[in-house]
C-alpha positions as CSV (number, residue, x, y, z in Angstrom):
1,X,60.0,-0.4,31.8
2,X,56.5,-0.3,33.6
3,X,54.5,-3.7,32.6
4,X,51.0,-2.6,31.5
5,X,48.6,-2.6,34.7
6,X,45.5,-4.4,34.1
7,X,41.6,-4.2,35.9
8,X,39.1,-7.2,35.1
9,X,35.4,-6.3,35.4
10,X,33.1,-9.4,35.1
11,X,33.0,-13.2,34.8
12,X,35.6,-15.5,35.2
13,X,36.4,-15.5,31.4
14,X,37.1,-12.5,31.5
15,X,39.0,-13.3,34.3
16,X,40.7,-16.0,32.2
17,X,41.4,-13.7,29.1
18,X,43.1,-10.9,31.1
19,X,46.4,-13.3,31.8
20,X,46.3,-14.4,28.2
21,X,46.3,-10.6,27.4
22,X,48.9,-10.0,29.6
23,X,51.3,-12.4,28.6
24,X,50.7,-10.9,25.0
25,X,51.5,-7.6,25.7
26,X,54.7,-8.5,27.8
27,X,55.8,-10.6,24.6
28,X,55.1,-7.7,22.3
29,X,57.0,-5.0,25.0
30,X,54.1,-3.1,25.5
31,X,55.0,-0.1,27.7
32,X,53.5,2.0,30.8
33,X,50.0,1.2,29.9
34,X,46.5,0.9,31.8
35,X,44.3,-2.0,30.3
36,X,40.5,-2.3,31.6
37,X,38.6,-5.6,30.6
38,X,35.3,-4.1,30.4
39,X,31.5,-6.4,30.8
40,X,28.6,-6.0,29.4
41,X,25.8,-7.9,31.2
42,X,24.1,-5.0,31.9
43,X,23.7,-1.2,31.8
44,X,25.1,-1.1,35.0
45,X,27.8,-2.6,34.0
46,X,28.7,-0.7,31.1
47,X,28.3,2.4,33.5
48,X,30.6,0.7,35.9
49,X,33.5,0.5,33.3
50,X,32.8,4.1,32.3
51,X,33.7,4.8,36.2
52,X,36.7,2.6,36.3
53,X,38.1,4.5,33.3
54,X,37.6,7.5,34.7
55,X,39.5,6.4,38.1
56,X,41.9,5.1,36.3
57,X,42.6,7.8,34.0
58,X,43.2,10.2,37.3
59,X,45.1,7.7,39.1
60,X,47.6,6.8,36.0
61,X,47.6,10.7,34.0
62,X,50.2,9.3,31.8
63,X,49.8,6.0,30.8
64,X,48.0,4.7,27.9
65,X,44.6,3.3,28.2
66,X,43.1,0.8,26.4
67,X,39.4,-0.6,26.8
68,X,38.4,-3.9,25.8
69,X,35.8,-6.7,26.4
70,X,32.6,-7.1,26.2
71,X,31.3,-3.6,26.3
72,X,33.8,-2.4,24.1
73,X,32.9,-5.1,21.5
74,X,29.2,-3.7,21.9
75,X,30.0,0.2,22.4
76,X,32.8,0.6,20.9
77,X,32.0,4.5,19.8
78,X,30.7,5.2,23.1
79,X,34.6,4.0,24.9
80,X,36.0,6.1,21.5
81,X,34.1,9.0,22.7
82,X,35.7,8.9,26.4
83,X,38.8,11.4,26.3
84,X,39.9,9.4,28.7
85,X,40.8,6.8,26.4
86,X,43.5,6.0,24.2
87,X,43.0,2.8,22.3
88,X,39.6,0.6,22.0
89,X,39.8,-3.0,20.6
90,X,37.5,-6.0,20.8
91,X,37.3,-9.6,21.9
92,X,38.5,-11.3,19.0
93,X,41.2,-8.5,18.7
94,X,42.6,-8.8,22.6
95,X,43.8,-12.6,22.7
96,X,45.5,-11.7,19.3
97,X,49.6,-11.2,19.3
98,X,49.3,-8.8,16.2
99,X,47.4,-6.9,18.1
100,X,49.9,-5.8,20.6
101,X,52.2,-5.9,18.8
102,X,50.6,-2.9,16.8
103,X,49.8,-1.5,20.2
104,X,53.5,-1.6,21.4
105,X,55.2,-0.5,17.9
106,X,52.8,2.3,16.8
107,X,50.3,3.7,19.6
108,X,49.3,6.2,18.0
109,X,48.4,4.8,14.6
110,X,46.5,2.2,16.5
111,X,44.3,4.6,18.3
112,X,42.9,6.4,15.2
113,X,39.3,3.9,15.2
114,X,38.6,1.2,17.0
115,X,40.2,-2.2,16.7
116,X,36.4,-4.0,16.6
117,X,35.1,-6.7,13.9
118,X,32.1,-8.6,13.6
119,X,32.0,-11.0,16.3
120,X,29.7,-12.8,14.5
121,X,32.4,-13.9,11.9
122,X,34.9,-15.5,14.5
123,X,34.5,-19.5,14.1
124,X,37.0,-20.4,16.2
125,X,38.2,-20.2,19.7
126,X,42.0,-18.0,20.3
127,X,44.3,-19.2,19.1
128,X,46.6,-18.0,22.0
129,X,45.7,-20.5,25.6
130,X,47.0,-20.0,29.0
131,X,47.5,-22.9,31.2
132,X,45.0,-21.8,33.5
133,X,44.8,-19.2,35.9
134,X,43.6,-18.4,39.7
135,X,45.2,-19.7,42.7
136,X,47.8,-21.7,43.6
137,X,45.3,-24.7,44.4
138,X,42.8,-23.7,42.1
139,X,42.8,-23.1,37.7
140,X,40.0,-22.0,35.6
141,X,40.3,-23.3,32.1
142,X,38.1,-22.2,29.0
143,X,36.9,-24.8,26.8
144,X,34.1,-23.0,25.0
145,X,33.6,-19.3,24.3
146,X,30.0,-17.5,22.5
147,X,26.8,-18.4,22.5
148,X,24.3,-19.5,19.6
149,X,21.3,-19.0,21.8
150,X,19.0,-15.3,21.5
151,X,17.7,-14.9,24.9
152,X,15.7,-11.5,24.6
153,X,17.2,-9.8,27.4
154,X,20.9,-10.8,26.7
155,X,23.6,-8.1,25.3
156,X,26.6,-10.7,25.5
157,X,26.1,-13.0,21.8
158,X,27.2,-9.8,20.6
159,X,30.0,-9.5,22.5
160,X,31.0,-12.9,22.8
161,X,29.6,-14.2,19.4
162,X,28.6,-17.5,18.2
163,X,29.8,-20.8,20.0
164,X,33.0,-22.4,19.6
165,X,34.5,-25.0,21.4
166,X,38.0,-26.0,22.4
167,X,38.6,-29.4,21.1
168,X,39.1,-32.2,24.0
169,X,42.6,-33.0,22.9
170,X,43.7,-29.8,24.2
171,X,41.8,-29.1,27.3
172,X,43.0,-32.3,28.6
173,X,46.7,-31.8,27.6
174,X,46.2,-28.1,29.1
175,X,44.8,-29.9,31.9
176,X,47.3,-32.6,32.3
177,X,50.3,-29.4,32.4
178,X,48.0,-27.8,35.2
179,X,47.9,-30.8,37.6
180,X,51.7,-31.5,36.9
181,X,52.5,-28.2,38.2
182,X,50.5,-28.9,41.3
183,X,46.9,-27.5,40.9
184,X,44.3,-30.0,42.5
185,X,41.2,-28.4,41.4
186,X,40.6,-27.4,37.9
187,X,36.9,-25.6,36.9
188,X,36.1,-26.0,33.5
189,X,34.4,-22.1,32.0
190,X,32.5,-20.4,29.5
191,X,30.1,-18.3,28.0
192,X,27.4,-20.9,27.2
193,X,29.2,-24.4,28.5
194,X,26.7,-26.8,27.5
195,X,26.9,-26.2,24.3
196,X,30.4,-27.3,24.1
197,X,30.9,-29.6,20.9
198,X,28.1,-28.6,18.8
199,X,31.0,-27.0,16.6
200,X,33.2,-30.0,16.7
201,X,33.7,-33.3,14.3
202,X,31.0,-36.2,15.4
203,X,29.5,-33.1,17.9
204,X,30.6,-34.3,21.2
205,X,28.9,-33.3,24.6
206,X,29.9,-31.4,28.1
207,X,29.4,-34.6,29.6
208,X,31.4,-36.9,27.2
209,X,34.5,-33.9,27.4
210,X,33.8,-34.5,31.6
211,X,33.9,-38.1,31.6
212,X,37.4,-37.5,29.4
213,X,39.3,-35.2,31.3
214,X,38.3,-37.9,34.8
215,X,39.8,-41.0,32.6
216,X,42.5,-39.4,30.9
217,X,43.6,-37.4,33.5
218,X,43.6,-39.7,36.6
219,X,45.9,-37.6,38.9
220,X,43.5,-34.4,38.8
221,X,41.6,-34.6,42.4
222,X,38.7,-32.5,41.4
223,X,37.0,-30.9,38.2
224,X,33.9,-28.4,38.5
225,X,32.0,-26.9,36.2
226,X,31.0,-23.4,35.9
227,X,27.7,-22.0,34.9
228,X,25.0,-24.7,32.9
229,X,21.9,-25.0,31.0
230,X,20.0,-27.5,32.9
231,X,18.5,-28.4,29.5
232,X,21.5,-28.9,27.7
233,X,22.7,-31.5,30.5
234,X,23.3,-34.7,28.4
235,X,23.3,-38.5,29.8
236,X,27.0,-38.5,30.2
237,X,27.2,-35.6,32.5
238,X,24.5,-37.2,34.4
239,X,26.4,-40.1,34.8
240,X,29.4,-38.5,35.8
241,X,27.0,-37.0,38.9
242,X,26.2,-40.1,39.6
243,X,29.4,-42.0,39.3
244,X,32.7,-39.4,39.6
245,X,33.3,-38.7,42.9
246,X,35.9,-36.6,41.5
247,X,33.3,-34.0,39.8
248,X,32.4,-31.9,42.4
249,X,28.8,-31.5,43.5
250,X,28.0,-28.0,43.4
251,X,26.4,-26.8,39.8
252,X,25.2,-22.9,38.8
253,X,21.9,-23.2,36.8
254,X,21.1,-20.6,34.8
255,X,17.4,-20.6,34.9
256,X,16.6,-16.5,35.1
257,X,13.3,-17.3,35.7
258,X,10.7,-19.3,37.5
259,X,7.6,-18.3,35.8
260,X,6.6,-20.4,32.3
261,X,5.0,-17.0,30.3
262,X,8.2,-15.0,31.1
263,X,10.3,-17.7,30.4
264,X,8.7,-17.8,26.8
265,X,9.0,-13.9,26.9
266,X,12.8,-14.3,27.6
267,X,12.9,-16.7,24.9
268,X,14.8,-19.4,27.0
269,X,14.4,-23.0,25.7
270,X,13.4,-24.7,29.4
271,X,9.9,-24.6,31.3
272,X,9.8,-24.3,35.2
273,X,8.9,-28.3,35.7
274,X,12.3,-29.0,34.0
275,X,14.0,-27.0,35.8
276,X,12.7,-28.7,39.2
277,X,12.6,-32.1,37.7
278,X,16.6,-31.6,36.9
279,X,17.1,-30.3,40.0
280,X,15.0,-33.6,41.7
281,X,17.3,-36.0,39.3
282,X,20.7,-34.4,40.1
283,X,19.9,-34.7,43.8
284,X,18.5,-38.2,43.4
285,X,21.8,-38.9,41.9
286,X,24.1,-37.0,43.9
287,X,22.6,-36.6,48.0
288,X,25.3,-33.8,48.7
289,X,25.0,-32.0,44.9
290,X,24.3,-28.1,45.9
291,X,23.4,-25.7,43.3
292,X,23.5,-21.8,42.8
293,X,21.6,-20.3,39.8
294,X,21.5,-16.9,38.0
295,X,17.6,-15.4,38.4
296,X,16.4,-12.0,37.0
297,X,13.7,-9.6,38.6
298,X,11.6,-7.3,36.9
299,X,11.7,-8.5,33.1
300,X,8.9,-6.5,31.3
301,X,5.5,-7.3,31.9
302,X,6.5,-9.4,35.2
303,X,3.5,-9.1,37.7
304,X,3.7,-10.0,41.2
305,X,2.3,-13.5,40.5
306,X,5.1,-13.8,38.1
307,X,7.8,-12.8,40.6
308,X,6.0,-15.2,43.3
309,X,6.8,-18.0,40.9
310,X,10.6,-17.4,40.9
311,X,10.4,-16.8,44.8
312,X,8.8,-20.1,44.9
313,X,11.4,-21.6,42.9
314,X,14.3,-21.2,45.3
315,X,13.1,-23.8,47.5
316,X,11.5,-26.1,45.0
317,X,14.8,-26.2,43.1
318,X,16.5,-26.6,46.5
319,X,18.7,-23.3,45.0
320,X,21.6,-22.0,47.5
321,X,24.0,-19.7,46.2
322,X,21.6,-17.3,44.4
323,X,22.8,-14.4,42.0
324,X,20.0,-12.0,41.4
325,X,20.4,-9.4,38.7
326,X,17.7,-6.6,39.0
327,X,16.8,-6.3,35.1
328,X,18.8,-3.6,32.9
329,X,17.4,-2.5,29.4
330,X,20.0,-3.3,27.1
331,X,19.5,-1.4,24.0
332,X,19.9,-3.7,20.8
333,X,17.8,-6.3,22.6
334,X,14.6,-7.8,22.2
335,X,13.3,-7.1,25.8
336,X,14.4,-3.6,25.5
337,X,11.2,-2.5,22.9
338,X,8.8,-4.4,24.9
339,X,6.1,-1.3,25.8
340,X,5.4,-2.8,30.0
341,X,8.7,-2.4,31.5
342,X,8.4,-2.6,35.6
343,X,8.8,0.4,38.0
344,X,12.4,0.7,39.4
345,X,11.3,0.6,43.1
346,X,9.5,-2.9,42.1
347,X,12.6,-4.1,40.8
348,X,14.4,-3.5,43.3
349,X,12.4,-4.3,46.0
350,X,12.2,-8.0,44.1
351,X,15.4,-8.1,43.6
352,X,16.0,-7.4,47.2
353,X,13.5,-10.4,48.3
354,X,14.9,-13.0,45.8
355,X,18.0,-12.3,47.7
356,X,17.0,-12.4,51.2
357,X,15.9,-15.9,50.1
358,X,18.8,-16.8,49.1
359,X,20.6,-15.8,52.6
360,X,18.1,-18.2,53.8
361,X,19.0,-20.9,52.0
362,X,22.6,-20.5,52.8
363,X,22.0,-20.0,56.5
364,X,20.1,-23.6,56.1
365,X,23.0,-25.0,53.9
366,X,25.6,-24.1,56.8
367,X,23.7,-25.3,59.1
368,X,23.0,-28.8,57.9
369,X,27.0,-29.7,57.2
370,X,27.6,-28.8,61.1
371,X,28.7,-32.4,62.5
372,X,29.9,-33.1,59.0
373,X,33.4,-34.1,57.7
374,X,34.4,-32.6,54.5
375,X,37.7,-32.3,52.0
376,X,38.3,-29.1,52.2
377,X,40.6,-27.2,49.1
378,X,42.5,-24.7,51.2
379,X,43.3,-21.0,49.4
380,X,45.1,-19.6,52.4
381,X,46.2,-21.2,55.3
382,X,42.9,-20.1,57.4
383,X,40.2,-20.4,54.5
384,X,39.6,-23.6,51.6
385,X,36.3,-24.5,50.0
386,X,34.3,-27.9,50.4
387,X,33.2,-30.4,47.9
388,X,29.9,-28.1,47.2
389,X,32.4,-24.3,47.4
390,X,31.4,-23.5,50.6
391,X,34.1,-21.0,52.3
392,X,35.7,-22.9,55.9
393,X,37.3,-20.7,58.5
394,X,39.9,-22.3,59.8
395,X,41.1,-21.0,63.5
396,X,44.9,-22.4,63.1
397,X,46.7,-22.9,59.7
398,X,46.7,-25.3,57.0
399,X,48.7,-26.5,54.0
400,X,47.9,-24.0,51.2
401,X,46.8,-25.2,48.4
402,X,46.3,-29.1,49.7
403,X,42.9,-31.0,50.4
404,X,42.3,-31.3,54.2
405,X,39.8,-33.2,55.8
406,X,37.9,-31.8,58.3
407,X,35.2,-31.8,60.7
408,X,32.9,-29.0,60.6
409,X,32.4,-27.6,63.9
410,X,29.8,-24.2,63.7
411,X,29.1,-21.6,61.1
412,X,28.5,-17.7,60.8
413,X,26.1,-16.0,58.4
414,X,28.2,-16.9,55.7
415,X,31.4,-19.5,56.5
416,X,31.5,-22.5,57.5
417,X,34.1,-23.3,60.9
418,X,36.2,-26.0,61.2
């Protein structure tokens, strides 16, 4: 028997739903079998996966494909349409055991349409969870999946759907299994994580689940948080910053933007002053708290003074680990129909000085922890990540998957030394 092979474009829950989905179609027997976990972010994305399949078609002539994910939630006609492949099935579909189970039993009556409902109908999170993923020292666990919010230039509600949140009960038990097994970092993920508990009795908040997992779970040496809403931060979260040494200081902001008229245009719910006052208060509370943030270049009708204003924002939110996403019309969007979209070139040239910013900032963030003792979670016996997920070289080797402390001794472009 040859155990389906599977390729993960995207974030980390996508990440996080391939080894569910491979653990269902080992239970169901699926057989000899090519799975790609498509994204949708943007259009290069989607043309990304379209690659993939086609490399993977060539590479594995006989084996079933299927396509799922994002984009095939969204497209699901235009993955139908590839010859390449077999079998197309959506987001709710994938973490289902019926569904390969109907995969392994009768391929070929399973190919005949796609396998795609309304996302907008799902109210709850899968039913199937894994107990984590990644490596040995460090798991990724979803607590929340969808998102409620309608940013103009965002694709993934409609693949993802509306929020829905894991109730606390179970990420701590899942939580509790991980750190008996040995993991000593655990990173809490999902699509819109802030808005964790808005679905839930009494409507709990991120910061309340946080401040759960640290008391109930006292054996667990760290817990990070993925991507946030600086606006959706609640008091409790804020007093975890200020009082867990155990939450890690390193937070990804998604702020897109640092210009108030485009902000409004992407229909985001923050201004650029509370983006910098969070920023100020999370550093106030927190002298080592680092942050990385998500920023786009090039929404429609973006002039250069518009661009200077997220430029500017790099150093006045003291951002570090910058991802910049050069802006992709995403039909079915908002953004998509508005008539001043910006040159290519421009684009990319922004996109292209956001990140030569952001190479700055880490040169300065590497250089400042030189002199500086850090716990260090090791991945491999020469490399572990600090408090704030900054990469150490290490020039002899280390317990895997243990927290070392260690001095930091120089720095290259992009690692620290120690």
């Amino acid at each position: 028997m040859n155990t389906p092979k599977f390729t993960t474009l995207g974030c980390r829950l996508n990440a996080y739903e391939t080894e569910a989905m491979k653990e269902l179609s080992q239970m169901a027997g699926l057989d000899n079998a090519v799975v790609v976990n498509t994204c949708a972010v943007t259009s290069e994305a989607v043309r990304k996966a379209r690659q993939e399949i086609r490399r993977l078609r060539r590479e594995n002539p006989e084996a079933r494909l299927i396509v799922t994910g994002c984009a095939a939630q969204t497209e699901p006609g235009t993955f139908q349409a590839m010859e390449e492949v077999d079998a197309v099935i959506g987001n709710t579909e994938k973490m289902q055991a019926d569904t390969w189970m109907g995969l392994a039993a009768d391929f070929i009556g399973a190919t005949e349409v796609p396998q795609v409902d309304d996302i907008m109908s799902v109210t709850e999170t899968a039913g199937h969870l894994i107990d984590g993923f990644g490596t040995r020292s460090r798991a990724y666990v979803q607590v929340q999946n969808g998102c409620d919010h309608r940013c103009t230039f965002c694709i993934i509600p409609y693949g993802r759907g509306n929020s829905r949140s894991v109730p606390a009960g179970v990420a701590v038990d899942q939580i509790k299994r991980l750190v008996d097994r040995g993991y000593n970092e655990v990173v809490l993920t999902g699509v819109d994580l802030t808005s964790w508990g808005a679905d839930l009795p009494g409507e709990p908040k991120l910061g309340d689940l946080v401040m759960r997992i640290l008391r109930l779970v006292p054996d667990l040496p760290r817990l990070r948080i993925s991507s946030i809403d600086s606006i959706e931060v609640d008091d409790n979260l804020m007093l975890a910053i200020a009082s867990e040494p155990r939450l890690m200081p390193h937070l990804h902001l998604s702020l897109q933007h640092g210009d108030d008229l485009i902000l409004k245009r992407m229909k985001r719910r923050h201004l650029r002053d509370d983006a910098i006052r969070f920023s100020e208060e999370a550093r106030k509370l927190r002298r080592d708290m680092t942050f990385g943030a998500d920023i786009i270049a090039g929404f429609p009708t973006e002039t250069d003074a518009h661009f200077e204003n997220s430029l500017k924002l790099v150093d006045d939110c003291h951002l570090t680990w910058l991802h910049v996403f050069p802006y992709s019309k995403r039909n079915g969007t908002p953004a998509a129909k508005i008539p001043s979209q910006v040159n290519g070139n421009v684009i990319k040239d922004r996109a292209a000085r956001l990140r030569a910013a952001g190479t700055r900032r880490v040169k300065e963030h590497l250089s400042a922890q030189i002199g500086r003792t850090h716990s260090i979670l090791m991945e491999n016996p020469r490399m572990g990540r600090t408090e704030q997920f900054t990469e150490v070289q290490f020039a002899s080797d280390q317990p895997e998957s243990q927290i070392v402390q260690a001095t930091i001794t120089g720095a290259t472009d992009t690692q620290l030394i120690a």
